[in-house]
NULODO-735066 format. One line per 3 residues: number of its first residue (from 0); for each residue x, y, z of N, C-alpha, C. Coordinates in steps of 0.001 Angstrom, whole numbers, m for minus. Each point is the difference from the previous one (the first is absolute). Layout:
N
NUM> X,Y,Z,X,Y,Z,X,Y,Z ~ ...
//
This chain:
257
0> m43961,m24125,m2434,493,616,m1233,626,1349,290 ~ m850,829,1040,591,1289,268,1516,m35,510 ~ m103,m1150,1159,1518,m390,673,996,m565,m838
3> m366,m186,m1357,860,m741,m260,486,1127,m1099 ~ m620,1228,m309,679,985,m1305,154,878,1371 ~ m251,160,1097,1151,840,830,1132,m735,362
6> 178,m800,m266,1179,m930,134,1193,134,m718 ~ m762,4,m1505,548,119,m785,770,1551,m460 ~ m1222,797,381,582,1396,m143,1427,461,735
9> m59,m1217,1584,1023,397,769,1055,m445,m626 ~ 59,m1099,m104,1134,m403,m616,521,493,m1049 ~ m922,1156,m1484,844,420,m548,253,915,348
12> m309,940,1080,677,1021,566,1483,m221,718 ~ 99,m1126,250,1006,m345,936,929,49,m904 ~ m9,m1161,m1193,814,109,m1024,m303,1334,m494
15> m162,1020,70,137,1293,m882,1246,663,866 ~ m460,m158,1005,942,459,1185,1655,m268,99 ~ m611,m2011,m406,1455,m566,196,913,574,m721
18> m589,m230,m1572,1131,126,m1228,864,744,m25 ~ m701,1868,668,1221,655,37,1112,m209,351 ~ m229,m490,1341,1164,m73,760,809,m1375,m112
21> m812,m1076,m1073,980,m304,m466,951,52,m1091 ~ m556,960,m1074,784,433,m828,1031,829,733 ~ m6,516,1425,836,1145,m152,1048,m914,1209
24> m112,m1395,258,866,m701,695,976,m860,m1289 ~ m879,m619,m999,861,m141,m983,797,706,m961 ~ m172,893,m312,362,1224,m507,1683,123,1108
27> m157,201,1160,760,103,959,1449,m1168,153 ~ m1185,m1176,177,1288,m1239,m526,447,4,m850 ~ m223,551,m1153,270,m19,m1513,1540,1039,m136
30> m435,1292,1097,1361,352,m152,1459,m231,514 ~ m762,m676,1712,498,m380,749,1197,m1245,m660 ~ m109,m582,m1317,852,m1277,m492,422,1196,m1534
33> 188,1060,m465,586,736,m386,916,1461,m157 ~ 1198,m326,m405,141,1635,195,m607,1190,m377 ~ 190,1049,223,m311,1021,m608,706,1223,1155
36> m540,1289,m273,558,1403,m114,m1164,417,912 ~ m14,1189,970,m1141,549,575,842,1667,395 ~ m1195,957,m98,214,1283,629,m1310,624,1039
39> 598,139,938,m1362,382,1276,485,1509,329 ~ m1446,875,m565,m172,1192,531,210,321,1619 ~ 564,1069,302,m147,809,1458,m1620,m310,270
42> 210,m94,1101,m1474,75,1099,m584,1854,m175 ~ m793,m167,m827,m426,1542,19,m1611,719,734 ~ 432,489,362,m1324,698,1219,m636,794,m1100
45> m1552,7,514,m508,1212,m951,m1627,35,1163 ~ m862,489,m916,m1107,451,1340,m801,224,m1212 ~ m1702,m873,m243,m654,123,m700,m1552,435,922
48> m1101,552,m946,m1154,88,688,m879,m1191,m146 ~ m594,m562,1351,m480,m1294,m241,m1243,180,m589 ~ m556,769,m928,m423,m650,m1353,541,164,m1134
51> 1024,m245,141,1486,m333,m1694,596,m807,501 ~ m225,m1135,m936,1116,m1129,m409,1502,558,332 ~ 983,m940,509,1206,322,322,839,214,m1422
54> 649,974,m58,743,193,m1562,1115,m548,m9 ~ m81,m1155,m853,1377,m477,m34,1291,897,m383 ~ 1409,m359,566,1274,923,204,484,m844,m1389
57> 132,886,m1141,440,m884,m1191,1226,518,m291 ~ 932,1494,837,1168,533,m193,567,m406,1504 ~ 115,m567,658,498,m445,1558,1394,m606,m529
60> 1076,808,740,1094,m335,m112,351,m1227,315 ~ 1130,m1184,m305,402,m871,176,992,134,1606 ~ m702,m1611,656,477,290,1512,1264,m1609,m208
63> m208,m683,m722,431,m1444,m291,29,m826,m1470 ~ 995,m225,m455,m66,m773,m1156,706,m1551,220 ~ m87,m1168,m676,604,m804,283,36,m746,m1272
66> 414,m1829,173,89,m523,m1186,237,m1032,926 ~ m601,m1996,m654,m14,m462,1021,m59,m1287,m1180 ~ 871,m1313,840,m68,m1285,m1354,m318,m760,1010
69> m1027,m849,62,m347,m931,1590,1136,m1315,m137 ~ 462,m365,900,1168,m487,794,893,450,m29 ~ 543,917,m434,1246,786,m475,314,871,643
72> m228,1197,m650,825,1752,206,m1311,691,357 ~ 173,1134,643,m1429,1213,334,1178,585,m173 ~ m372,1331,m527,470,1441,130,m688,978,795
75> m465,601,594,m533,1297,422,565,1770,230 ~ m674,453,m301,943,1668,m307,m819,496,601 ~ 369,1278,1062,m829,913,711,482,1282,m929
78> m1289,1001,m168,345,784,m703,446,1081,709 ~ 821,680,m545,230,1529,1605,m724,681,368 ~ 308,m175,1295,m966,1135,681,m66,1193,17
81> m903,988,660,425,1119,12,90,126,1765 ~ 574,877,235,514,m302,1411,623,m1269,671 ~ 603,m830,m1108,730,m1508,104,1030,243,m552
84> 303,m1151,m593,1079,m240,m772,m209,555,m1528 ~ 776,483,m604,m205,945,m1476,48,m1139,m977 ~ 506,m1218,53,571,m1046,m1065,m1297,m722,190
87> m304,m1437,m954,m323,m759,201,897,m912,599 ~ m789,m963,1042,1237,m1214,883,m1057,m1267,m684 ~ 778,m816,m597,m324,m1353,72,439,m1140,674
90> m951,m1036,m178,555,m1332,972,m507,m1039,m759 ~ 989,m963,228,m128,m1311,m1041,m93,m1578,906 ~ m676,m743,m227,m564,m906,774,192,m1294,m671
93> 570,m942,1022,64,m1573,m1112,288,m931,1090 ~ m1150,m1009,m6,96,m1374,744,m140,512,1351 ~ m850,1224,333,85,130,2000,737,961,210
96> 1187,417,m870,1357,903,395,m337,1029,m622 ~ 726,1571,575,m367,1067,m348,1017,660,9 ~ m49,1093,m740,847,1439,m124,m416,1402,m588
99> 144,926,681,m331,1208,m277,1039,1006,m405 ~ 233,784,m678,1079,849,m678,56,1504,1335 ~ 1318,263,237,m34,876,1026,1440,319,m675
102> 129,1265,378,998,508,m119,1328,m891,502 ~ 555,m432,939,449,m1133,738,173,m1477,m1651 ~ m614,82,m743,m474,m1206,m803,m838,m604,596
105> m124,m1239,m965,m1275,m1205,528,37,m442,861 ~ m784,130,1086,m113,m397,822,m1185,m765,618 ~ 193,m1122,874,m1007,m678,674,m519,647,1040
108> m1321,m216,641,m543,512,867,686,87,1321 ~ 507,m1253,453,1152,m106,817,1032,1483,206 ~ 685,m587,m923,1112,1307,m788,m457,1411,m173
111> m809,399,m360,m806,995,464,m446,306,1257 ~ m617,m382,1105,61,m89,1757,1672,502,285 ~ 615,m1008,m387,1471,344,652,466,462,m495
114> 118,592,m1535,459,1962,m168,m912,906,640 ~ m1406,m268,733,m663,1264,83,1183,383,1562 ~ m106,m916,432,827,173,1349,1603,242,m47
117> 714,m353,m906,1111,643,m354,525,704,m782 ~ m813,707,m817,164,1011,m867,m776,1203,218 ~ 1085,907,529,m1292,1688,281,m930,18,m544
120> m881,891,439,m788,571,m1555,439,1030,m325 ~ 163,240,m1713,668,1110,m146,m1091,m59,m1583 ~ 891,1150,m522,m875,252,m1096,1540,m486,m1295
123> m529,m901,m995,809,m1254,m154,m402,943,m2111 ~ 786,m767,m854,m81,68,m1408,m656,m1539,167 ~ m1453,452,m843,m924,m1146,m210,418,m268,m1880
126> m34,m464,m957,m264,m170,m1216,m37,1800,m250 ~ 1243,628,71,64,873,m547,m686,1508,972 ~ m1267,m428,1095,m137,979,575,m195,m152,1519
129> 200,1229,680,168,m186,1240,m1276,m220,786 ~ 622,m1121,1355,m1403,m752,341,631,m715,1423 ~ m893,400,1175,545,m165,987,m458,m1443,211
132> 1638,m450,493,m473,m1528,140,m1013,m730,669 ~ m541,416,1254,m1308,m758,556,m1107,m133,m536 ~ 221,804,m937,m1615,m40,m925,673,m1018,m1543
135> 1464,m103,5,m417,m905,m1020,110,m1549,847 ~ 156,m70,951,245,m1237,406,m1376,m401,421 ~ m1043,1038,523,m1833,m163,52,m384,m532,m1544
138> 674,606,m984,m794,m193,m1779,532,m1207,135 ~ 1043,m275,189,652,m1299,m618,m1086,m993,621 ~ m148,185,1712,m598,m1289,598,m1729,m152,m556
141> m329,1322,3,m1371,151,m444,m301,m606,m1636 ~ 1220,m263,m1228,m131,m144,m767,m281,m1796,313 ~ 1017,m244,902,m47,m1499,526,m866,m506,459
144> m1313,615,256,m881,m261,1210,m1197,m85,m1192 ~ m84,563,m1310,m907,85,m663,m690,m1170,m579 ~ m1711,m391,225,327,m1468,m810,m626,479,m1568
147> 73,m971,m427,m113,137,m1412,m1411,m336,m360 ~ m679,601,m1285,m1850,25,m269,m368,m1732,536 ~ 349,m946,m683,m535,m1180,642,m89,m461,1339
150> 1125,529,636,49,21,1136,m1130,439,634 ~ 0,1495,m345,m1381,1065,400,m1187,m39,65 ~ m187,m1092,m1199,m1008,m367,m811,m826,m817,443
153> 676,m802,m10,m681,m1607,1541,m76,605,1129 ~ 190,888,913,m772,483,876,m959,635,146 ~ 272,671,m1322,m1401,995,m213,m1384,m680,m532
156> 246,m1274,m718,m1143,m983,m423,m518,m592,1220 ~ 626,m483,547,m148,m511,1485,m881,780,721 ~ 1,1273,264,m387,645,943,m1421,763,m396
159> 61,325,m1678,m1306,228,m593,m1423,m783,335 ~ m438,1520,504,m1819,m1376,429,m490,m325,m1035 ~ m336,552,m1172,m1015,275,m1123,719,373,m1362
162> m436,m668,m1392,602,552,m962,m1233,269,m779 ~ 919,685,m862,m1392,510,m1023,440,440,m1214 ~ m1108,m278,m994,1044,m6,m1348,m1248,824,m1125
165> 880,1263,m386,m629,990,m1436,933,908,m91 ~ m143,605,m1066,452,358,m1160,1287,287,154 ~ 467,m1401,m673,794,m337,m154,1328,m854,1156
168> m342,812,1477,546,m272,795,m762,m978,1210 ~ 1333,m766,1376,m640,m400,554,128,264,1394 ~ m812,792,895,570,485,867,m552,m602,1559
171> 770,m143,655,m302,m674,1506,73,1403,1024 ~ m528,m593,844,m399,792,1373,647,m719,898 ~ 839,950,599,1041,m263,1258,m1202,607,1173
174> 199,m1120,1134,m257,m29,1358,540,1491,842 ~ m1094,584,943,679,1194,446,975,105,876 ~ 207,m1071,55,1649,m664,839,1311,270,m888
177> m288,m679,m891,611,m44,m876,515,1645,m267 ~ m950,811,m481,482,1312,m437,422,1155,1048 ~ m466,m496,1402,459,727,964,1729,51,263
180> 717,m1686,m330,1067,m442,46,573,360,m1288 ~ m485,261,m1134,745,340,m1415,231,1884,223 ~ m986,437,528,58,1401,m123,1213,721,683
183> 357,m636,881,1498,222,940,m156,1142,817 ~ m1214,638,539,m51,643,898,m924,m106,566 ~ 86,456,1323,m937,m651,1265,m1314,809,m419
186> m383,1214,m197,m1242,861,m581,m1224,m1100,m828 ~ 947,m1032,m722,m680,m907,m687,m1302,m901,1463 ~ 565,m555,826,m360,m337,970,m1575,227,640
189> 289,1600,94,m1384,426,330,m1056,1080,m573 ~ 371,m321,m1434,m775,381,m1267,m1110,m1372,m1 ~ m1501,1238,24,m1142,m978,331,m479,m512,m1453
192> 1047,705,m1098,m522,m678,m1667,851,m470,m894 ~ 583,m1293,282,731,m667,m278,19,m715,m1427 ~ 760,329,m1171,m234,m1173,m1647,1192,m163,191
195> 288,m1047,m1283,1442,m318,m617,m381,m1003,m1325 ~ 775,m47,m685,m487,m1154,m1194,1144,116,m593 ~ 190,m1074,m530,1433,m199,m603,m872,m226,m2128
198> 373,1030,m1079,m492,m411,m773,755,m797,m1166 ~ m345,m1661,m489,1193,m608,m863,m512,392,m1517 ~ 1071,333,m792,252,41,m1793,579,m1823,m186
201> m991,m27,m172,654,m1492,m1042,126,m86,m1503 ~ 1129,m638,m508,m237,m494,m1341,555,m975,m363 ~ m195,m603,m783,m73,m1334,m134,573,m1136,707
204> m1135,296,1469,196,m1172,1019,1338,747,913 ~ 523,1062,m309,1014,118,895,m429,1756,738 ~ 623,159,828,m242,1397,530,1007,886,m196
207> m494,863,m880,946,1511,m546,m264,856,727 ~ m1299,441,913,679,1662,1247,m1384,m1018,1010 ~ 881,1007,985,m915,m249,1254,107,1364,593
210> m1145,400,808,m96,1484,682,m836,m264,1236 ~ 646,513,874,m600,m256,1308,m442,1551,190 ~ m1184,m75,331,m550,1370,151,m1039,m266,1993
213> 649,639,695,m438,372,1107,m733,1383,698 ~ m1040,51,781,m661,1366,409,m563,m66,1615 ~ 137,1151,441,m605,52,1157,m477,1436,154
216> m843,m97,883,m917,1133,m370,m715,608,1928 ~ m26,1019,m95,m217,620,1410,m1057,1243,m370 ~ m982,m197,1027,m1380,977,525,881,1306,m986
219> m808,945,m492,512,1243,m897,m297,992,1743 ~ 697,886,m86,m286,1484,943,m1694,620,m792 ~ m110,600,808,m1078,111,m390,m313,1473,m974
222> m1229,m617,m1045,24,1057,m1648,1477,m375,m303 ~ 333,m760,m118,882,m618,m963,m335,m1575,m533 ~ 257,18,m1354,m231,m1571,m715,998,m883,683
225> m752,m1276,124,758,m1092,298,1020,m433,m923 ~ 1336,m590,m4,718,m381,m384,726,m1012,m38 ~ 801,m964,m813,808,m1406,214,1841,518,78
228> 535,m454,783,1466,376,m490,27,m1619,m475 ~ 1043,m251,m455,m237,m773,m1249,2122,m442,m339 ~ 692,m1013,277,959,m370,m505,m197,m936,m1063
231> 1344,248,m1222,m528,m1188,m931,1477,m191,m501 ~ 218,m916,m374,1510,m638,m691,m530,m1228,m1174 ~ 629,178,m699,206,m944,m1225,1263,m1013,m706
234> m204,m1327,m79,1073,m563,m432,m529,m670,m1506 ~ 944,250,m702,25,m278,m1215,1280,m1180,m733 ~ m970,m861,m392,1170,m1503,m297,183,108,m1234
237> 1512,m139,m628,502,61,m1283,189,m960,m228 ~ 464,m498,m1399,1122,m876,m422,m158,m1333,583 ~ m1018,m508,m144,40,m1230,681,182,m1558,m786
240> 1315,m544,702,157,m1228,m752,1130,677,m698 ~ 457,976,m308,1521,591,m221,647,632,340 ~ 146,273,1505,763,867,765,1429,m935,m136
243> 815,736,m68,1425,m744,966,64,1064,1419 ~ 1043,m133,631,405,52,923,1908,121,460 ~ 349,836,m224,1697,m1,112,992,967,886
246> m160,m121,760,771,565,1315,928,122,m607 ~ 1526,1136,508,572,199,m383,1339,m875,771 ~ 750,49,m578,693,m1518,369,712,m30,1722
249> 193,910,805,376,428,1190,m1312,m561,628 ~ m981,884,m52,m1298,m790,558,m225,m1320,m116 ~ m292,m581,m1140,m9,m1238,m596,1323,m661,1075
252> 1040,28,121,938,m694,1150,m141,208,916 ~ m625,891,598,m427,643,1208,m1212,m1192,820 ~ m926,m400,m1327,m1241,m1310,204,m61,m687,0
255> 1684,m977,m618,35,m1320,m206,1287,m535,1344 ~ 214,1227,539,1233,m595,1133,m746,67,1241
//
């Protein structure tokens, strides 16, 4: 009798376990077969004391916006940089084929390689302001290189060990592999206190923000408090099931030849 209600207990733990993560795989397919609209915050650094909760960045400037109809059109827009390009550069995507907006016009990735090599670099009229061409021909390719939340999304479910689900949200725990390789610098590596968790907003069955919040943490000097440095970015899904999608008609010929 005892073996058989620890049995039982396991199993509904397992299913407590499962559900999250499968709500947050269907949720995922769900957008994956609709359009919609998305905007992803800059990667923002900050440094908390490890006994405070990480504060979410709720004013973090916009690093990416897009708009996306599945089999169709993607849009993507890089927003300007500072020490980049001053404009936003977009790139528009359809059936495999690509183009990125460069001073030069639309251009393919191809086409882009072989102006970087035959066109100086000089400092060029971008959309009104001045902008030296190697850095827009980096935005353009980098805009090209970007994948889109579903894309993102299925890797990041994939790679989650553990989910877990309150108030209101459902949040998974990324592998310290995982966040050593997301953090983009080697320091990550041999930081002996390694988190990451990706946290999902769902509503009704579909996913409206996702925030990947990462930390690593190193021995304090000594009479000083220990501390987390701490990156976090946020993507937020709009409009879903009524996005269009409309390149401007140069581009748009630019994807179908």
């Amino acid at each position: 009798m005892l073996r058989s209600g620890f049995f039982c207990i396991t199993l509904g733990t397992v299913a407590a376990l499962a559900e999250p993560r499968a709500d947050v795989r269907a949720a995922q397919d769900t957008l994956r077969h609709a359009s919609f609209s998305w905007e992803t915050t800059v990667r923002r650094p900050s440094t908390r004391p490890l006994d405070a909760p990480v504060k979410t960045e709720t004013d973090a400037p916009l690093a990416v916006t897009g708009k996306t109809e599945p089999n169709a059109l993607t849009e993507i827009t890089l927003a300007p940089a500072k020490g980049g390009v001053p404009v936003p550069i977009a790139a528009y995507f359809k059936s495999g084929a690509s183009v990125g907006q460069t001073p030069l016009g639309w251009l393919t990735r191809t086409q882009i390689h072989e102006a970087r090599g035959a066109e100086p670099d000089k400092v060029v009229d971008f959309q009104g302001q001045p902008a030296r061409l190697s850095r827009c021909f980096d935005g353009a390719l980098k805009a090209m290189a970007m994948p889109i939340p579903t894309e993102e999304l299925f890797d990041l479910i994939a790679e989650i060990k553990e989910f877990r689900e309150g108030d209101g949200v459902i949040t998974g725990w990324l592998p310290d592999a995982v966040v050593e390789r997301l953090w983009e610098e080697k320091k990550a590596k041999s930081a002996p206190d390694v988190e990451g968790r990706v946290i999902f907003r769902l509503n009704g069955g579909v996913i409206e923000e996702y925030r990947v919040e990462l930390e690593i943490g190193f021995p304090p000097p000594r009479g000083r408090p220990a501390t987390r440095s701490v990156i976090q970015w946020t993507t937020r899904i709009r409009n879903v099931g009524t996005t269009t999608v409309l390149p401007p008609a140069d581009a748009l010929q630019k994807l179908e030849n």
